[in-house]
KEROMAR-6122 format. One record per residue (C-alpha): residue number from 1; z negated, x, y. Coordinates in steps of 0.02 Angstrom, whole numbers, plus 32768, in hexadecimal, padded with zeros to 4 digits. Layout:
BEGIN
TORMI  NUM  Z  X  Y
...
//
This chain:
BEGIN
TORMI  1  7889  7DDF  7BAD
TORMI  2  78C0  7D27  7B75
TORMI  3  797D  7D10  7BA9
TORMI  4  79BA  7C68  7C07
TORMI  5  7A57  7C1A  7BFE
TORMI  6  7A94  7C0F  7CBA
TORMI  7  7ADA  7B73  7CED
TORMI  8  7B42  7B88  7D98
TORMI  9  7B5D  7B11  7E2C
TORMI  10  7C04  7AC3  7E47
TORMI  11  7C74  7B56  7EB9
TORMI  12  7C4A  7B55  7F7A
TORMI  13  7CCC  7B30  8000
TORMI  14  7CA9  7B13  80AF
TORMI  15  7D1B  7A99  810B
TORMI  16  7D40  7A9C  81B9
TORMI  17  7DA8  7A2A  823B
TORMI  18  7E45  7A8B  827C
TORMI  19  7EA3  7A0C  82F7
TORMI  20  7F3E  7A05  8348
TORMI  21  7F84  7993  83CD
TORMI  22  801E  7936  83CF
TORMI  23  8085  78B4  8426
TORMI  24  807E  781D  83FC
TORMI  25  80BB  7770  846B
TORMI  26  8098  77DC  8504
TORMI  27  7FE7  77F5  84CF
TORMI  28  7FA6  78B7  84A2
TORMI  29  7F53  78A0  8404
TORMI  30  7EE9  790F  8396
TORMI  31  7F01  7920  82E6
TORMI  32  7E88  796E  826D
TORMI  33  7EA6  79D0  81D8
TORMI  34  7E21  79FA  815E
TORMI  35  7E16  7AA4  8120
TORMI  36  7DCE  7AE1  8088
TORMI  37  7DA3  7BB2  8067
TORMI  38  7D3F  7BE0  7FD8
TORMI  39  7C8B  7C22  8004
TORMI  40  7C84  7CB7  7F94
TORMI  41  7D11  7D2A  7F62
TORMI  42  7D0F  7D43  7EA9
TORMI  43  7D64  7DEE  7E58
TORMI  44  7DEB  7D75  7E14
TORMI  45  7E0D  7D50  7EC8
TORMI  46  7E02  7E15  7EFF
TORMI  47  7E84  7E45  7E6E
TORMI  48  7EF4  7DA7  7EA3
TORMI  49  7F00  7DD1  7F61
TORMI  50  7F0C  7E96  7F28
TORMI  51  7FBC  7E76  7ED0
TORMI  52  7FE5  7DFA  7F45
TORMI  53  7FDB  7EA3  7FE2
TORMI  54  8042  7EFA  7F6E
TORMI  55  80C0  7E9E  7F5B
TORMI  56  80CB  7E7C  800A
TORMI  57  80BA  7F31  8037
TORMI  58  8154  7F4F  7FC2
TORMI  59  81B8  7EBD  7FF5
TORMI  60  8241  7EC1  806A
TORMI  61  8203  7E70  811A
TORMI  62  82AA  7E77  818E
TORMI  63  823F  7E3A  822C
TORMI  64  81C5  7EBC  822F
TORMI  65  8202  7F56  828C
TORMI  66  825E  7FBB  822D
TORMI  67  825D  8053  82A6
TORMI  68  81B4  8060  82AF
TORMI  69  812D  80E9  824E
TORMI  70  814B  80C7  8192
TORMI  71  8077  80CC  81A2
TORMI  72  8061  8044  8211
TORMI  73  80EE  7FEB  81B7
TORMI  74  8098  7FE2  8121
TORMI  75  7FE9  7FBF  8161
TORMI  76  804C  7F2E  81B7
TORMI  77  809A  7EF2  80F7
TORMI  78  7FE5  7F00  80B6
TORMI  79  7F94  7E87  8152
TORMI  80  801D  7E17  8136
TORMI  81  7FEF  7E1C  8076
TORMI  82  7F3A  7E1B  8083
TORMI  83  7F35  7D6F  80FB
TORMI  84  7FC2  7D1D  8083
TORMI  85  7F56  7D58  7FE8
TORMI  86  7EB9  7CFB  8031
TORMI  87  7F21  7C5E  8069
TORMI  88  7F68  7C4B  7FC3
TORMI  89  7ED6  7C71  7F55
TORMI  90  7E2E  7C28  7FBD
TORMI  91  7E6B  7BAD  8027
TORMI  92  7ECE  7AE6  800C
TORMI  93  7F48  7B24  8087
TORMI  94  7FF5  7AEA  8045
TORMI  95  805B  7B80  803D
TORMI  96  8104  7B5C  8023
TORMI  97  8136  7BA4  80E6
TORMI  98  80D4  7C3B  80A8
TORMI  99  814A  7C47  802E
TORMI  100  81E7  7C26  809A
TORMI  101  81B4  7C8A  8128
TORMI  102  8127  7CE8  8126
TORMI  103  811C  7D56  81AB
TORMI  104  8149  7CBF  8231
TORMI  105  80B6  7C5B  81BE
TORMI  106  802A  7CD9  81CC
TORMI  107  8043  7D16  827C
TORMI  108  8032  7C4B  82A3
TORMI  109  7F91  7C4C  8240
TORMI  110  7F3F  7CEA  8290
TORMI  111  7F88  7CA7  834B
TORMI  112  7F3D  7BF5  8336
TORMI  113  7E8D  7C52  8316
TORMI  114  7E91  7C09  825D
TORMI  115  7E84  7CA5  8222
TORMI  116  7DEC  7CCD  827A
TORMI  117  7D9D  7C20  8232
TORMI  118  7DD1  7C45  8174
TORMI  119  7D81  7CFD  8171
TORMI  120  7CD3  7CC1  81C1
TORMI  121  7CDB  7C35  8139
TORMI  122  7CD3  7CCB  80B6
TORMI  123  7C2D  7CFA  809A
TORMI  124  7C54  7DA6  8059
TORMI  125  7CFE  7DCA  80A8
TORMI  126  7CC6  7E79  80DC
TORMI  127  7CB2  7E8E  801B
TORMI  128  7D6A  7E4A  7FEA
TORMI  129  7DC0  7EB8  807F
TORMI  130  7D6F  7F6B  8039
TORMI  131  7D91  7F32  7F85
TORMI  132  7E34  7F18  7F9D
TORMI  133  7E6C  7F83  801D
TORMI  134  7E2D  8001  7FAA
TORMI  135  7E97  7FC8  7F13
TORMI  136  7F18  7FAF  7F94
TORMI  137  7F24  806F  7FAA
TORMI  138  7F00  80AB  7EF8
TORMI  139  7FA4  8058  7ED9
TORMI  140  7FF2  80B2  7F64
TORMI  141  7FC6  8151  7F2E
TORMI  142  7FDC  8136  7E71
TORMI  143  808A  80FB  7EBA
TORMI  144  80B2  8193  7F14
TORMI  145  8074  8207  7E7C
TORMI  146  80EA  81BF  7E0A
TORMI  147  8176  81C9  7EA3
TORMI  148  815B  8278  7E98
TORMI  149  8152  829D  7DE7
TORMI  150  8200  8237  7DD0
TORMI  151  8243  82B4  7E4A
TORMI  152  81FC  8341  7DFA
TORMI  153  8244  830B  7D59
TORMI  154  82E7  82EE  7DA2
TORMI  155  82E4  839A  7DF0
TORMI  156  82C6  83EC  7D4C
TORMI  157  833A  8393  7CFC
TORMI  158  83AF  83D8  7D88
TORMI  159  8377  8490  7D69
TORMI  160  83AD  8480  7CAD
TORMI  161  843C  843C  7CCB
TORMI  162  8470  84D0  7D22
TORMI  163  8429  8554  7CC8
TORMI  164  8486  850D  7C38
TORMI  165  8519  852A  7C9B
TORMI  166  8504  85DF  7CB6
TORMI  167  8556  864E  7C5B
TORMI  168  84E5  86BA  7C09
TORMI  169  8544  873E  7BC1
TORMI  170  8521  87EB  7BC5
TORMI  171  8586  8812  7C32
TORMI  172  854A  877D  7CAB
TORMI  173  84A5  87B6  7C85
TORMI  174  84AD  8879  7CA8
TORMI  175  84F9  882E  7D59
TORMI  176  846F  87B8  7D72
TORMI  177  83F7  8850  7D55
TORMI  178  8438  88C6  7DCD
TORMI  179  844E  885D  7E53
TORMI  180  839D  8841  7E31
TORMI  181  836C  88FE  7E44
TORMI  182  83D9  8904  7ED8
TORMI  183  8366  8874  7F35
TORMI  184  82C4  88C7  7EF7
TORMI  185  830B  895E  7F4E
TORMI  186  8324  8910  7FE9
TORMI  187  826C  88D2  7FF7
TORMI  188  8220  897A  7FBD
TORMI  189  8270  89B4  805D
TORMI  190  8229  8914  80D6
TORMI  191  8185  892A  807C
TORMI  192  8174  89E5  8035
TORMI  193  80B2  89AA  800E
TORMI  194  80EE  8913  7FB2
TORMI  195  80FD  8863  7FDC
TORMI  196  806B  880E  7FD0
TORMI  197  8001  88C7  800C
TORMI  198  7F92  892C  7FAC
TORMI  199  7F15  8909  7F4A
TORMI  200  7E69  88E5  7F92
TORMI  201  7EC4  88E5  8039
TORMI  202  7E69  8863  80B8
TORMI  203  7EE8  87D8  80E4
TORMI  204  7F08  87B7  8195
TORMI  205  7EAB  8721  81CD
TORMI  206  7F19  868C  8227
TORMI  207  7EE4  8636  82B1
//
């Protein structure tokens, strides 16, 4: 098979007209704005808008309700990161509002139905949302791993701590034992067949 070396069209936008009226000498006039969104999402674009969700997932966002399900709160963070990812990265929006305010700024865009005009401009938007919604929540849950082996960590360091507190003397330690024996005592009594049954026994199904 002989190779070829490709040669690739200049990049695809499509441009539409989104107007707005104004005032202007008593006269309603219509202005119009040229947009530009890039026709094909590219993976640089997918990894771009990916970091750009979580960092607005892990941002502080004082106007979104702080009361509500930490869930929906963070699905929220992600939407808001997800539109301002594609504004930033496919489109010749100026962003600087985005920047300033960008909760006010997107829920403007989505309202105005400009939202609804960029994402039918992407040819294979399904494609970018399940790419990076899906590297949206390997982060989360790589995230939450490590939050819970730091608190393991810091739990064992705990335990150390305090067993290299104890005084393990013999005499603490012929103490420690007996109370032990005492306990096992106790639960020989509750449970003269043992705790956990005998052996072979059937266990008790749960409803």
């Amino acid at each position: 098979m002989e190779k070829i070396k490709l040669v690739f069209p200049e990049k695809k936008t499509e441009k539409f007209d989104f107007q707005y009226t104004k005032e202007e000498n008593g006269e309603t006039i219509k202005v119009s704005q040229i947009i530009e969104v890039e026709k094909y999402a590219t993976p640089s674009h997918e990894n771009a808008i990916g970091n750009y969700a979580v960092q607005t997932s892990e941002a502080e966002m004082e106007s979104l309700n702080e009361d509500s399900l930490l869930s929906i709160q963070s699905y929220s963070k992600f939407e808001y990161g997800f539109i301002s990812g594609v504004l930033v990265t496919m489109t010749n929006i100026d962003t600087e509002e985005l920047e300033s305010d960008p909760i006010n700024f997107v829920d403007k865009v989505v309202a105005s139905g400009l939202w609804e005009k960029i994402k039918s401009s992407i040819s294979n938007y399904f494609d970018l949302t399940v790419s990076v919604e899906k590297a949206y929540s390997l982060h989360k849950q790589e995230a939450n791993l490590e939050s819970k082996i730091n608190k393991l960590i810091d739990n064992v360091g705990v335990f150390v701590e305090k067993i290299s507190k104890l005084d393990l003397s013999p005499e603490n330690l012929k103490i420690i034992i007996e109370q032990l024996s005492i306990g096992k005592e106790k639960l020989t009594e509750v449970f003269p067949d043992g705790v956990v049954g005998k052996p072979n026994q059937t266990p008790i199904a749960t409803p």
